[in-house]
C-alpha positions in Angstrom: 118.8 114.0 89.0 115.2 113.9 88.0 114.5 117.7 89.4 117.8 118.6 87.4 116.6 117.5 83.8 113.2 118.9 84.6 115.1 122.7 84.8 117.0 121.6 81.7 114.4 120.5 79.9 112.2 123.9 80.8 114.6 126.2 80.0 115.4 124.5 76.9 111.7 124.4 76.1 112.0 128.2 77.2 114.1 128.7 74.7 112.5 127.4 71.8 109.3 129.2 72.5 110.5 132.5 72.8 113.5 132.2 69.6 113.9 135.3 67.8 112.2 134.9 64.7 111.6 136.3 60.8 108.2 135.5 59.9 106.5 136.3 55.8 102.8 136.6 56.5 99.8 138.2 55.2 99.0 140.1 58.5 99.5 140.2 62.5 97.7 141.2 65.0 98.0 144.2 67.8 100.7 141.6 69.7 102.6 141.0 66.9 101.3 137.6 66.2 101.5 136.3 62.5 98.7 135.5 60.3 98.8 133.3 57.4 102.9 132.9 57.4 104.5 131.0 54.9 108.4 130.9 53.2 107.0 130.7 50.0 104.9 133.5 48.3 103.0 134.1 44.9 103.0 137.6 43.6 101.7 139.6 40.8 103.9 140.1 37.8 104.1 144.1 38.9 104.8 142.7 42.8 102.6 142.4 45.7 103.2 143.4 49.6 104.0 141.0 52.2 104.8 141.8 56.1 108.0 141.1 57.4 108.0 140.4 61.0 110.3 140.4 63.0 110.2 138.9 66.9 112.9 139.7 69.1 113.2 137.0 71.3 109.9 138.8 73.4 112.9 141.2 74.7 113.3 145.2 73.4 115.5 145.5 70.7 118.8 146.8 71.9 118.4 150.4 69.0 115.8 152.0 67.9 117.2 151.8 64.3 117.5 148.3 62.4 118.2 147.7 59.3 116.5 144.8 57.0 118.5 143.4 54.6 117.5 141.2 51.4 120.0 139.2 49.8 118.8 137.6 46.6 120.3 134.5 45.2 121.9 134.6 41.8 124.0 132.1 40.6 124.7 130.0 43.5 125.3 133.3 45.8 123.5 135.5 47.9 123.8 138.7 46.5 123.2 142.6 48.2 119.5 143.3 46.8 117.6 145.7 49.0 117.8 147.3 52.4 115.6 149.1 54.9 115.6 151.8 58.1 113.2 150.6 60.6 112.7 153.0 63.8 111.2 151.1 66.4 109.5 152.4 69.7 110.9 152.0 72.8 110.3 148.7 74.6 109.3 147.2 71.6 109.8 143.7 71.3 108.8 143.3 67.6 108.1 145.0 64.3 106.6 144.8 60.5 107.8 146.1 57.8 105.1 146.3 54.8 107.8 144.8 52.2 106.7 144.9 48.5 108.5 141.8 46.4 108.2 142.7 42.9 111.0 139.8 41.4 110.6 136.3 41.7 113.4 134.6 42.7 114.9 133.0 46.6 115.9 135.5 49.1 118.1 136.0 52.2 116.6 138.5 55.0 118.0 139.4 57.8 118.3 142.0 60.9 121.0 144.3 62.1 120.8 146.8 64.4 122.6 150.2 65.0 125.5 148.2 66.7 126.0 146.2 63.0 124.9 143.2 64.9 123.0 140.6 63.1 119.8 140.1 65.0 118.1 137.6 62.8 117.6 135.6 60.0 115.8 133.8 57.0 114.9 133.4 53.7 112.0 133.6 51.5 110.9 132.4 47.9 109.0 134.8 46.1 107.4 132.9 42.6 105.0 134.5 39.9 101.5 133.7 40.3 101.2 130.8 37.6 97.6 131.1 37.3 98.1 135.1 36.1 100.6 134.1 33.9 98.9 131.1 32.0 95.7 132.9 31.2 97.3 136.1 30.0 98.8 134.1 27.7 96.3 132.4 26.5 94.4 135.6 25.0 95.3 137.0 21.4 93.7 139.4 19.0 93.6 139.9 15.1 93.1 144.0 15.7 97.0 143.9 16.7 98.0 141.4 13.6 101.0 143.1 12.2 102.4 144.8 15.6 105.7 144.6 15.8 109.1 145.2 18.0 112.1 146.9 17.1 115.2 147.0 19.0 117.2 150.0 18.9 119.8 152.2 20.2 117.4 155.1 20.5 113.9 156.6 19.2 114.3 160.3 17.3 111.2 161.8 16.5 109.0 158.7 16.4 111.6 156.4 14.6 113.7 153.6 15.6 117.4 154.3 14.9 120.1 151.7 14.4 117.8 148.6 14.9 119.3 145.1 15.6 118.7 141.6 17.1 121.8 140.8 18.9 123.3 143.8 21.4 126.7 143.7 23.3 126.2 144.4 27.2 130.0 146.5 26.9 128.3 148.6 23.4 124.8 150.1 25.1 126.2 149.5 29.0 123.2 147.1 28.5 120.4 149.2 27.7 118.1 149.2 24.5 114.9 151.2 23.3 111.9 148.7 22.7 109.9 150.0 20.3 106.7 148.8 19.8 104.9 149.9 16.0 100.7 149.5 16.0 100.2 150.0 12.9 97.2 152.0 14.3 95.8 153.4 17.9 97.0 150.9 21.2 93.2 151.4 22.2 95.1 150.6 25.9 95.9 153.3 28.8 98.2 150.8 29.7 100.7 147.7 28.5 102.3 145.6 30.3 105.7 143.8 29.6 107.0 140.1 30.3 110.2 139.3 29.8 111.3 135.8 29.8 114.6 133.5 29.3 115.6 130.7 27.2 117.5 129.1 29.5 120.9 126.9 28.4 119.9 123.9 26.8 116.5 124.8 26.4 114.1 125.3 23.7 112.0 127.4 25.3 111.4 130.6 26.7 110.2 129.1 30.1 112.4 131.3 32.6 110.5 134.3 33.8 112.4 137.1 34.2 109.9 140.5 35.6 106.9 142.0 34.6 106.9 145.5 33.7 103.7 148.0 33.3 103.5 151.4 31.4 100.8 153.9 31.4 100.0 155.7 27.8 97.4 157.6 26.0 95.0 154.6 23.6 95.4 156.6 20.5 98.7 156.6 20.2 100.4 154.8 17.2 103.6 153.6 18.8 105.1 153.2 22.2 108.5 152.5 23.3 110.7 152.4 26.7 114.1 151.0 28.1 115.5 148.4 29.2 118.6 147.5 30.6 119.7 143.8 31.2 122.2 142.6 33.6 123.9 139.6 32.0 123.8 138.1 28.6 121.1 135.4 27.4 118.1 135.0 25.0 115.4 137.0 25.9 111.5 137.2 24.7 109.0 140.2 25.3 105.4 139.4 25.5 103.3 142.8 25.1 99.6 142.6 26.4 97.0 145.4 27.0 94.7 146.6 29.9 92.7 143.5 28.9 95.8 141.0 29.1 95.5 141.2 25.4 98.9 139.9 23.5 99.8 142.8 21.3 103.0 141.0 20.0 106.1 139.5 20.9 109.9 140.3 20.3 113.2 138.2 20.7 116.4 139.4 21.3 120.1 138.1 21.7 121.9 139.5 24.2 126.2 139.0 24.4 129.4 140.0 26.3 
């Protein structure tokens, strides 16, 4: 009886030892070890890369081509986000893809290879780094006083046409023209964009959203670009400049 549970117990422990696996980590090395894995990660507002690696069990996978899948959650519900072909060599028993995150937000990944079955799976929670965020923020300039943003349907020759505060998702398909008026040269090769929400009941605009970034030339006078939202809400942009600089900031109502 004694010899019995001993097997059980080492196969069990067996088992657990060599599990297939999805770690998040900063690195590996040559064997396919993780280094510095973790299910929660802080990126940049413009997204940062972390490895994706996946274990089979210490066995080959069955095909050479897998396909990683990210689900992200949204409302409730894991939702089709991203997907990826991964070749691997024969007799490999793991792999790691170089995955950039560039939205915050909790994530479903998992495996499947060319027979469409599901080798493995996990999730991940990808956050802003708060730090970034707080100290851009913090930072303000009187050479931008009197910047501001215009909404609009489109830009014609340097003007904003048919401006507004509140847009319909069914009117544009979602999409407006920000455009952003200086007054006088950016003095930037480069802005970036934070959007944020004000979630229900709320009287801020605490939800964050993405961070976009633009390149430009510093003398121009105005900027603009598009931007198309996926549900309705009330939305802020902060503008800042290569030096993290707020330029200005614009609110906008977005409906059904």
């Amino acid at each position: 009886m004694i010899k019995r549970l001993l097997i059980i117990l080492l196969i069990f422990a067996s088992t657990i030892s060599f599990s297939q696996e999805i770690y998040f980590c900063n690195s590996h090395t040559e064997k396919g070890d993780p280094i510095d894995a973790r299910n929660v990660w802080s990126i940049k507002p413009w997204g940062s890369l972390v490895y994706v690696l996946v274990n089979n069990e210490n066995k080959p996978f069955e095909t050479h081509l897998n396909y990683l899948f990210l689900d992200r959650l949204i409302d409730g519900e894991y939702r089709p986000f991203d997907s990826k072909a991964v070749n691997v060599k024969d007799d490999a028993t793991w792999f790691a893809y170089n995955y950039k995150f560039t939205e915050p937000g909790k994530y479903k990944v998992y495996v499947v290879n060319q027979n469409k079955q599901e080798i493995v799976a996990s999730t991940v929670t990808i956050q802003v780094e708060s730090d970034y965020l707080q100290n851009r923020q913090s930072k303000n300039s009187l050479y931008y006083d009197g910047t501001k943003i215009k909404f609009c349907e489109r830009v014609i020759a340097g003007k904003p046409i048919n401006t507004f505060r509140k847009m319909s998702l069914s009117k544009l398909d979602g999409t407006v023209h920000v455009f952003i008026d200086t007054k006088s040269s950016i003095q930037s090769s480069i802005f970036v964009v934070d959007i944020w929400e004000k979630p229900t009941r709320s009287i801020e605009y605490d939800k964050f959203i993405e961070s976009k970034k633009y390149a430009l030339t510093p003398s121009w006078d105005y900027v603009f670009f598009k931007y198309t939202f996926s549900k309705p809400g009330q939305y802020k942009f902060n503008i800042y400049n290569e030096n993290e600089v707020l330029i200005t900031a614009g609110y906008l109502e977005v409906v059904e």
